[in-house]
ZAMARGU-4260 file (C-alpha; in steps of 0.2 Angstrom, whole numbers, plus 5000, padded with zeros to 4 digits):
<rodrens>
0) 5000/5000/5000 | 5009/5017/4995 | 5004/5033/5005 | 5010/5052/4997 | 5010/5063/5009
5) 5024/5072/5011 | 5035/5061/5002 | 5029/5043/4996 | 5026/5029/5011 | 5025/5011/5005
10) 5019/4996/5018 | 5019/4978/5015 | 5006/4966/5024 | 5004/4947/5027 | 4988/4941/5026
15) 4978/4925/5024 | 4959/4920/5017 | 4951/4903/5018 | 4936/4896/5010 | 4923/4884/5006
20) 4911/4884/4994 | 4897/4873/4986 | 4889/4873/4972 | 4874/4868/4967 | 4867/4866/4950
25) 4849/4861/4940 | 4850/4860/4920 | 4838/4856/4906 | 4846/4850/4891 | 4833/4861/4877
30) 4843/4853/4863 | 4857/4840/4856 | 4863/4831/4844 | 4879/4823/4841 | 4891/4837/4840
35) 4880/4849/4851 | 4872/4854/4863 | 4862/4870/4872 | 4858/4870/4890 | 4848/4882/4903
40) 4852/4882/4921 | 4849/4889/4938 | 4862/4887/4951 | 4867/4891/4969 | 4882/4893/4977
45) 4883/4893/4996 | 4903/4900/5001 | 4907/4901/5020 | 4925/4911/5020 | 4938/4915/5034
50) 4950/4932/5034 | 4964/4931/5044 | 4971/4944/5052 | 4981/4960/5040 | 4996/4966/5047
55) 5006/4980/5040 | 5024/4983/5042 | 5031/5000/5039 | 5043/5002/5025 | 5063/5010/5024
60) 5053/5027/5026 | 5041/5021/5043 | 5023/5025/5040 | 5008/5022/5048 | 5004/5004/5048
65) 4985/4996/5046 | 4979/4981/5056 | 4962/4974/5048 | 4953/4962/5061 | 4948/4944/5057
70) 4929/4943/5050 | 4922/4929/5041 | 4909/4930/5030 | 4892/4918/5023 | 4890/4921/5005
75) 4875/4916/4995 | 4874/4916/4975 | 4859/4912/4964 | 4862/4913/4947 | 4853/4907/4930
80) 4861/4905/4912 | 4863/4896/4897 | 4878/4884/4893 | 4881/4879/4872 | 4893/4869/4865
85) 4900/4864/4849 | 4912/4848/4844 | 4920/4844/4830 | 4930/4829/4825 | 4947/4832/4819
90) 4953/4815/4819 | 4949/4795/4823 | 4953/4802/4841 | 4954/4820/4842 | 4939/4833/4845
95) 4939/4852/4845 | 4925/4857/4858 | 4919/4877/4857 | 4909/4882/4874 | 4899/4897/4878
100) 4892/4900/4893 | 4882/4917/4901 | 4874/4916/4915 | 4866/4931/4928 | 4873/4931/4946
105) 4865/4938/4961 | 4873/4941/4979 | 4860/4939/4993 | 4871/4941/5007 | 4879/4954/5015
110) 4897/4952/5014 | 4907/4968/5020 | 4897/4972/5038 | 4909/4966/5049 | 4926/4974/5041
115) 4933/4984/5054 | 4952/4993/5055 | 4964/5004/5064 | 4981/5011/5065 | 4993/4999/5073
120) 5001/5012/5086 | 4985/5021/5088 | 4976/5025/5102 | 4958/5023/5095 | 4951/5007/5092
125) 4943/5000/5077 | 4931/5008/5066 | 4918/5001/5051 | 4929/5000/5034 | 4920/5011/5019
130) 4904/4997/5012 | 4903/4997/4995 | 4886/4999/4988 | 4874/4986/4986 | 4880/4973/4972
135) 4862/4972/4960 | 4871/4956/4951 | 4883/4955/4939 | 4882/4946/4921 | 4895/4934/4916
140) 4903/4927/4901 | 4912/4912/4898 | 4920/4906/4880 | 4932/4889/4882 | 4941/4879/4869
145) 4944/4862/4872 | 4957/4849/4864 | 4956/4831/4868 | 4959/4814/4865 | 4944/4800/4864
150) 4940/4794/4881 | 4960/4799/4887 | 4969/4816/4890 | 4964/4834/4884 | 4966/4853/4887
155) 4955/4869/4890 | 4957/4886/4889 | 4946/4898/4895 | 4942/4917/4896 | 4929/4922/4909
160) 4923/4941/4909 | 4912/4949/4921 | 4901/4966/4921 | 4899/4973/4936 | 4885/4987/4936
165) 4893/4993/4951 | 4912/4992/4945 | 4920/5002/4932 | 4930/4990/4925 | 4925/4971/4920
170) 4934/4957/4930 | 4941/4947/4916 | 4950/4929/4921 | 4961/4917/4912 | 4961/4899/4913
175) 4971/4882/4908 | 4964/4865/4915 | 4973/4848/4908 | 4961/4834/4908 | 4966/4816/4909
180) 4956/4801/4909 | 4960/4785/4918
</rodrens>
């Protein structure tokens, strides 16, 4: 975290989260055939998360150091979409499968409530941390190639994006999973 005041203060901090999450999920197949297939879905993800305690330590220049207190949090997801993919055969053995997938998510907890901060070597005690404002739902957007082997090994890449009504800026994420069958 860098602070300008009078000259530029940079602090580094230790910190660590914890999570479990389930997620449940109810499809209806609307259409197939043998290379595709279309999919609507609702789904509902339960997430129960731990954050450890946030200790700054002054840099070179000293500084004023943060502490953020533990909180854990219950978070609640309902979302519904629609899942498609395409796979062609480029091979006696090997497919090329083409996924999209957009889906709407909505937060029904209340997640930031207990976020309380102070100053290390202050005197006052812990005060409420800014809330953000109330999360409407967010749309996200999943494309993914996959390249596999019959019934052995493969590879996906994905690209996930999400819009945010409350955020400036998209989250956009990058994945690789490797897939082997046994």
């Amino acid at each position: 975290r860098k602070i300008e005041l009078n000259k530029t203060y940079e602090n580094k901090a230790d910190y660590n989260t914890y999570s479990v999450s389930i997620d449940n999920k109810l499809s209806k197949t609307i259409y197939t055939d043998l290379s595709s297939q279309l999919d609507i879905y609702t789904d509902l993800e339960l997430e129960y998360g731990k954050i450890g305690k946030f200790k700054e330590r002054a840099g070179s220049n000293g500084g004023l150091e943060v502490q953020i207190k533990e909180n854990d949090y219950f978070s609640a997801q309902l979302g519904a979409g629609v899942k498609a993919h395409h796979k062609v055969y480029a091979g006696s053995d090997i497919s090329v499968k083409v996924t999209g997938d957009v889906k709407y998510v909505y937060e029904l907890g209340e997640n930031y409530d207990g976020n309380k901060a102070r100053l290390k070597n202050g005197g006052e005690g812990y005060y409420s941390l800014i809330t953000p404002e109330k999360q409407e739902g967010k749309i996200i957007g999943k494309v993914g190639l996959t390249i596999e082997k019959a019934n052995h090994m493969g590879v996906t890449f994905e690209v996930e994006a999400a819009d945010e009504g409350h955020k400036k800026d998209s989250s956009i994420k990058y994945g690789v999973r490797f897939n082997y069958k046994f």
